[in-house]
Structures are given as structure tokens and as C-alpha cells.
N, C-alpha and C positions, 0 to 999 in steps of 0.2 A: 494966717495963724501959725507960728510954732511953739511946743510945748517939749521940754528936754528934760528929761530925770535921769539920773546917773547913780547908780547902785554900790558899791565896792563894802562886798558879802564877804565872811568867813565861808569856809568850803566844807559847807554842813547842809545834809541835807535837810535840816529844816530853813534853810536860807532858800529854798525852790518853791516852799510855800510862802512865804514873805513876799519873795519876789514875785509870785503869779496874784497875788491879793492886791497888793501894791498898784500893777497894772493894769489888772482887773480893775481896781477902782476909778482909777484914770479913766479905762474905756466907758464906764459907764456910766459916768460924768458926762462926757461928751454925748451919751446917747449913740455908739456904736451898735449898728445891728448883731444882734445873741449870737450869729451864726458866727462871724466877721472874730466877736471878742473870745468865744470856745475855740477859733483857731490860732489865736494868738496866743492864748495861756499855754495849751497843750505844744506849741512849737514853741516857748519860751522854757516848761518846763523840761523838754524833751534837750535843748540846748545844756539849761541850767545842771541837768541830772547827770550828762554826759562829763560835765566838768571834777563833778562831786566822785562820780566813779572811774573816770582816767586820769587825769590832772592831778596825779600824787603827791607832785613835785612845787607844788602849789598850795599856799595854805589860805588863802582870796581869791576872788575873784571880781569882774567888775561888769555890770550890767548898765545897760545904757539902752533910753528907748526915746527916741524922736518921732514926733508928730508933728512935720510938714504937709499944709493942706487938709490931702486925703488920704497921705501915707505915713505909715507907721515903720519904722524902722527900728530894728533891734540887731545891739551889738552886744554880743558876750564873750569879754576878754579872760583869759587864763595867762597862766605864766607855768605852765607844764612843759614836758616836751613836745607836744604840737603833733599832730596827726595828717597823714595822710587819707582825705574824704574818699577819694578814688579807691583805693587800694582796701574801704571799709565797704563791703558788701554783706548783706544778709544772705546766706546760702538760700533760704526757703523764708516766706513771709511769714512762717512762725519761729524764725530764727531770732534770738535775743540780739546775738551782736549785728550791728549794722541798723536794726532795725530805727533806732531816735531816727537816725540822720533818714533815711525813707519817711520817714513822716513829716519833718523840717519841710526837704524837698516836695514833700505832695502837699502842704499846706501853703506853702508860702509862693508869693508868687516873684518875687526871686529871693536866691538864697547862693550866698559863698562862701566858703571855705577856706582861710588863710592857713596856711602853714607856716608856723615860726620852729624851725627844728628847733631844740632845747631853749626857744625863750614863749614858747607858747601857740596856743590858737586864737582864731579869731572866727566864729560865727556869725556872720549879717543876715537877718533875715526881714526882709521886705514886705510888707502887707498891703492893699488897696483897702483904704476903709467905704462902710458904706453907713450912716447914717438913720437914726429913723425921723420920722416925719414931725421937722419944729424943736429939733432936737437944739442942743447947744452947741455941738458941732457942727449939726448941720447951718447952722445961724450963722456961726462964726467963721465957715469958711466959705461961705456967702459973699462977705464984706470982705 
């Protein structure tokens, strides 16, 4: 089974909630376990917010999430100047800056960071789904 949705939002932050409902519905169609779709939304939103408050130079964006299998992958493209992930740390874990990108990486079971100097970023972030019992998803990636 694959399943491809492709987003291309204005860079407003009510486009973070569209896009997390959006997906959210997706997952819960399929019958993704509660725990599984709460880390997908909050590492979707944590991407999607990041663009809405650096990405100046951008008035779109474009969200994209595949479902191969058992995995969920999400791409969130900008057309800003592009960031260096390494170089963003959170001084302390109740630091504001830095902090999205720490929760991407502790949610996601992988996650990468493209740097495009002045034509943008690129966010991947990679999920294992898990299913519940009899579910549609589960059915369909069965067969």
C-alpha cells in the first residue's frame, strides 16, 4: 500500500492546523496507534511552525506525507534561506530557540535536515507506524 498527499500552504500560521487535521485524519483512517499519530502531528507541527517563524523570505510552503507500508514519511519544503540544523541548539531544555528541531529528532525515528543556502530547507521526517487490531491499515498492509 502507498498513500501520497501533497500540501502547498500559504505561510500562515493557521496553515499548521489544516495541516496537522489533514493528517491526523489520514492516520486515523488507517487505524494508527494514538501514541504513533500524537507523534506525528506534534513533529509535523513543530516542522510546519518552524517555517511560519523563519522562512521570511517565503510566502509557501509545501507539505508532503507518504505512507509506504509501515512508514510514514514527511517532507516539509520552504523556499527561505535555509538553515543550518547543527549550528541550532537549545542552550537549556527550556530554551525556546532550538527547541522544535529537539523534539523532530526525539520523536522521529529518523529525521534530516537539508540545507538549501538562499533557496530553502528541507525537513524529512520518518515514522514506523504501528497499527491497531483489524484496523484498515493493518488489513491493507497485510496484502
Amino acid at each position: 500500500m502507498e498513500v501520497t498527499i501533497a500540501l502547498r500552504l500559504p505561510r500562515d500560521a493557521a496553515s499548521v492546523s489544516v495541516t496537522r487535521q489533514i493528517l491526523g485524519a489520514e492516520l486515523e483512517v488507517l487505524g494508527v496507534e494514538q501514541q504513533i499519530k500524537e507523534d506525528i502531528q506534534l513533529m509535523l507541527s513543530e516542522a510546519c511552525s518552524n517555517v511560519i517563524r523563519h522562512a521570511s523570505e517565503t510566502d509557501e510552503y509545501t507539505v508532503s506525507a507518504q505512507l509506504v507500508a509501515d512508514k510514514f514519511v514527511i517532507t516539509v519544503v520552504d523556499t527561505g534561506s535555509g538553515f543550518d540544523a547543527e549550528k541550532v541548539q537549545a542552550r537549556s531544555p527550556l530554551a525556546e530557540h532550538g527547541r522544535g528541531l529537539q523534539i523532530m529528532r526525539a520523536l522521529a525515528d529518523d529525521v534530516r535536515f537539508i540545507n538549501r543556502p538562499r533557496q530553502g530547507a528541507i525537513v524529512c521526517l520518518e515514522k514506523m507506524l504501528r497499527f491497531t487490531r483489524d484496523s484498515p491499515g493493518e488489513l491493507l498492509t497485510t496484502h
